[in-house]
C-alpha positions in Angstrom: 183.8 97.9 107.2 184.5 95.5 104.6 186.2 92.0 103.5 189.8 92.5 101.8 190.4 89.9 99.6 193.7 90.1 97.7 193.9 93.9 96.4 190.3 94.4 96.4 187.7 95.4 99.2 184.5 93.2 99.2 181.4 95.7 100.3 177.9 94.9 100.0 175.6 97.0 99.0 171.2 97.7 99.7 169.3 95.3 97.8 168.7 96.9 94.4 166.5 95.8 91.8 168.1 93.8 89.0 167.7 96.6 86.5 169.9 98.9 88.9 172.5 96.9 89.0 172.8 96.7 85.6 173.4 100.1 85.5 177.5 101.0 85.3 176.5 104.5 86.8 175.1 102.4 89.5 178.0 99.5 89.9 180.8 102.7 89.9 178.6 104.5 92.5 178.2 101.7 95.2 180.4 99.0 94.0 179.5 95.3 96.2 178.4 92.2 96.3 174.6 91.3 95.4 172.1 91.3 98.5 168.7 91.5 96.0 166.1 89.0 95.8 166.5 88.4 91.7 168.8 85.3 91.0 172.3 86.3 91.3 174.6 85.5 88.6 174.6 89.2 87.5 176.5 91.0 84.7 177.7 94.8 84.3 179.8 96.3 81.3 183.4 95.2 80.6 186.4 96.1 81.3 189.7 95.3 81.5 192.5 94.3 84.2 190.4 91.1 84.8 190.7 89.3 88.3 188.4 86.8 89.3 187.8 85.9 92.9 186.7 81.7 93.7 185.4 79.4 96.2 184.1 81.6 98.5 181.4 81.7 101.1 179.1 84.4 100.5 176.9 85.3 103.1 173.8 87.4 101.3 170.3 88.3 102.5 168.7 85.9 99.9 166.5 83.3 100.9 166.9 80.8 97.9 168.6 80.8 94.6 172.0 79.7 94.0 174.8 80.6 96.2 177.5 83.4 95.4 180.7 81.8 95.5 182.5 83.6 93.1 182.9 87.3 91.5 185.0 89.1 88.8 186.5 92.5 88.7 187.3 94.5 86.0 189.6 98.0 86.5 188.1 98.2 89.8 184.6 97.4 89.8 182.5 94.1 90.3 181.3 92.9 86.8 179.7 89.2 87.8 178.4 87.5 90.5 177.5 84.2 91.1 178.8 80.7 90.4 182.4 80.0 89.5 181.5 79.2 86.0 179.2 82.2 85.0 182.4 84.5 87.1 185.2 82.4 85.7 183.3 83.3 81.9 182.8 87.1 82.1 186.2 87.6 83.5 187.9 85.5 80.5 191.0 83.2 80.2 193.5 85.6 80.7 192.4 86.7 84.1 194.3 87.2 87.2 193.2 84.4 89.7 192.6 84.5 93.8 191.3 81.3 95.1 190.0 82.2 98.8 189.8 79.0 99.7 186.5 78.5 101.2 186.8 82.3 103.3 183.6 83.4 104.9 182.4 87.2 103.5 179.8 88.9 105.1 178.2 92.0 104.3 180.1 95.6 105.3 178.3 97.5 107.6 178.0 100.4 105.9 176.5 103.7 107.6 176.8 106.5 105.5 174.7 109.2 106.8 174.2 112.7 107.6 172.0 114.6 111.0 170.0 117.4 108.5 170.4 120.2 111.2 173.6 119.4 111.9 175.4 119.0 108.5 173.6 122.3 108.0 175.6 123.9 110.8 179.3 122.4 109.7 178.6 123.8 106.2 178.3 127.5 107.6 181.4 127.0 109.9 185.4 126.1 108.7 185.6 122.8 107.1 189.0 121.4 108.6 189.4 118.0 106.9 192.2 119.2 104.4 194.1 120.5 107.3 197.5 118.5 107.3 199.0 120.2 110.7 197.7 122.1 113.8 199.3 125.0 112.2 197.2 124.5 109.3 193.6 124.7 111.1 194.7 127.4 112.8 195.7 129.4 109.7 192.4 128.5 108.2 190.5 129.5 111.3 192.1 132.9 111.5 191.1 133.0 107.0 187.6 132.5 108.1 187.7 135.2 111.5 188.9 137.8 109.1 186.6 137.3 106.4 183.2 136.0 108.8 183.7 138.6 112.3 182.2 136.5 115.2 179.3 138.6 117.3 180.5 140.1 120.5 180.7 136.5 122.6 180.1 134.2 120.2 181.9 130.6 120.2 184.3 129.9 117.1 183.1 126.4 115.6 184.2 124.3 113.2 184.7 121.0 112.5 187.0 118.0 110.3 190.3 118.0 111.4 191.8 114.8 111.8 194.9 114.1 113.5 196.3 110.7 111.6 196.5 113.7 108.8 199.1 115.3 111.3 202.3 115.0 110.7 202.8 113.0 114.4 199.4 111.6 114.0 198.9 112.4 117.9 195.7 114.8 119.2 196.6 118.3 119.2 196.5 120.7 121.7 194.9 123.7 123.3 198.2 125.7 123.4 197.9 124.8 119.1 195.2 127.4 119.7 195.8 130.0 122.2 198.8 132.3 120.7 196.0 133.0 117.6 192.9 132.7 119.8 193.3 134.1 123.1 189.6 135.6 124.2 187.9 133.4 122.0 186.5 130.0 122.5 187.3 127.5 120.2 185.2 124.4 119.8 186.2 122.1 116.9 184.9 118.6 116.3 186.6 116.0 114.7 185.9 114.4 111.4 184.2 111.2 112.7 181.9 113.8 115.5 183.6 111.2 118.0 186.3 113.9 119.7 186.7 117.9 119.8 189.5 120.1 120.2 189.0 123.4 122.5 191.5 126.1 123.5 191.9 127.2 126.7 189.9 130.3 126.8 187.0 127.8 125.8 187.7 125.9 129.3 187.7 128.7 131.1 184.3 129.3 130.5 182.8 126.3 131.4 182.0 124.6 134.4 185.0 122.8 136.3 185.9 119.4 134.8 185.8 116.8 137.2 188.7 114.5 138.1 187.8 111.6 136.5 186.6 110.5 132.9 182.8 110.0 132.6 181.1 106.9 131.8 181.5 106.5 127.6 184.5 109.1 127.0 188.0 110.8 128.0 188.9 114.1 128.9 192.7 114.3 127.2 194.8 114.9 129.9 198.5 115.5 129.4 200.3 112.8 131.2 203.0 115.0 133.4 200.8 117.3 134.9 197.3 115.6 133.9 195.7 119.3 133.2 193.4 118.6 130.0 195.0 119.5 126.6 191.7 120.8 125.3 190.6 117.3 123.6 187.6 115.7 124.8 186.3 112.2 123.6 182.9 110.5 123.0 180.8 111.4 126.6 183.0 114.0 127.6 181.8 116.4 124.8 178.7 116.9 126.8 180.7 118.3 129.7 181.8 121.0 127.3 178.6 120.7 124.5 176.2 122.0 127.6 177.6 125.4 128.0 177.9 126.0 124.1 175.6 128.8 123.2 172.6 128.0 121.2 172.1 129.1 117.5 170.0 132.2 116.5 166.6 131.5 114.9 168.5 133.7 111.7 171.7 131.1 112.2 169.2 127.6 112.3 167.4 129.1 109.2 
């Protein structure tokens, strides 16, 4: 999450010692606003395409110092922070000029992160998240079949695909699956790990869904004849997750 303020987006970043943030390699890497404990009118190499950003409310983890009210960017990255006139003299005369008239920004709450074990599993099954179109994941899925054979009743995994890159921008569906997949189950989680998409040999192998939601997620049901399309959301992955078969010692290592 972060503040948009004109064409840029405001994100703070881990307190890093002063000397880090001097760094460009650092300031391209994880571009934000100061949350150290050094004073803040801070400076990192020039640029051009100059916009400076005024009378702001910055809200910061700092305790004392002076408060961040104003920021330059240069081609994209921050390149001061700090009071309007310490901003206002790194970014030059000729700078582009957003006054945010007294706008609150807060810090972005930023969670980039990664579960070992299972970031270890996703890289040894398809990656989907290039896949523009149902039809796409399923020609990559049968690429990977043919090249990686499954074990006699094993579960085809992958994971990625993400339906705002289809070209309806709707979930997708088990019968997306079936014609190319027919005694196989098919488990695939989206990118965000917050849905999955299954065909229907998949659901016939697990227990009976029940006729209602659970607490915390949806079971995607189509809305003429409310049987489940195959796409389960949040809670309602563990109605399927349960019956998945677990990895080999071999497949964990």
């Amino acid at each position: 999450v972060s503040a948009a303020c004109g064409h840029h987006s405001l994100i703070f970043v881990d307190a890093l010692p002063r000397k880090d943030f001097e760094s460009e390699d650092i300031v391209e890497e994880r571009v934000g606003i100061w949350t150290g404990h050094e004073p803040p009118n801070i400076v990192v190499g020039d640029t051009s395409a100059s916009t400076l950003f005024f009378n702001a409310s910055v809200v910061h983890s700092m305790d004392d110092g002076e408060a961040i009210s104003a920021w330059c960017v240069q081609g994209g990255r921050f390149t001061a922070l700090g009071s309007y006139n310490f901003a206002a003299k790194t970014c030059g005369s000729n700078a582009s000029v957003t006054n945010l008239n007294g706008a609150v920004v807060v810090p972005g709450f930023i969670d980039a992160h990664l579960h070992l074990l299972y970031g270890g599993f996703k890289l040894a099954r398809p990656q989907l998240d290039q896949c523009n179109s149902p039809e796409e994941v399923v020609s990559l899925l049968k690429a990977y079949v043919a090249k990686h054979p499954l074990p006699s009743g094993a579960w085809l995994q992958g994971f990625g695909w993400d339906q705002e890159r289809f070209p309806n921008r709707q979930f997708p569906n088990r019968a997306d699956l079936d014609a190319a997949f027919p005694t196989t189950p098919v488990w695939l989680g989206r990118i965000d790990g917050h849905a999955a998409w299954s065909n229907s040999e998949l659901l016939r192998r697990v227990p009976p869904l029940p006729p209602v939601d659970p607490e915390g997620g949806r079971i995607i049901r189509d809305p003429h004849t409310h049987a489940p399309t195959g796409v389960f959301t949040d809670a309602a992955m563990e109605l399927v997750a349960k019956s998945i078969p677990a990895p080999t010692d071999a497949q964990t290592k």
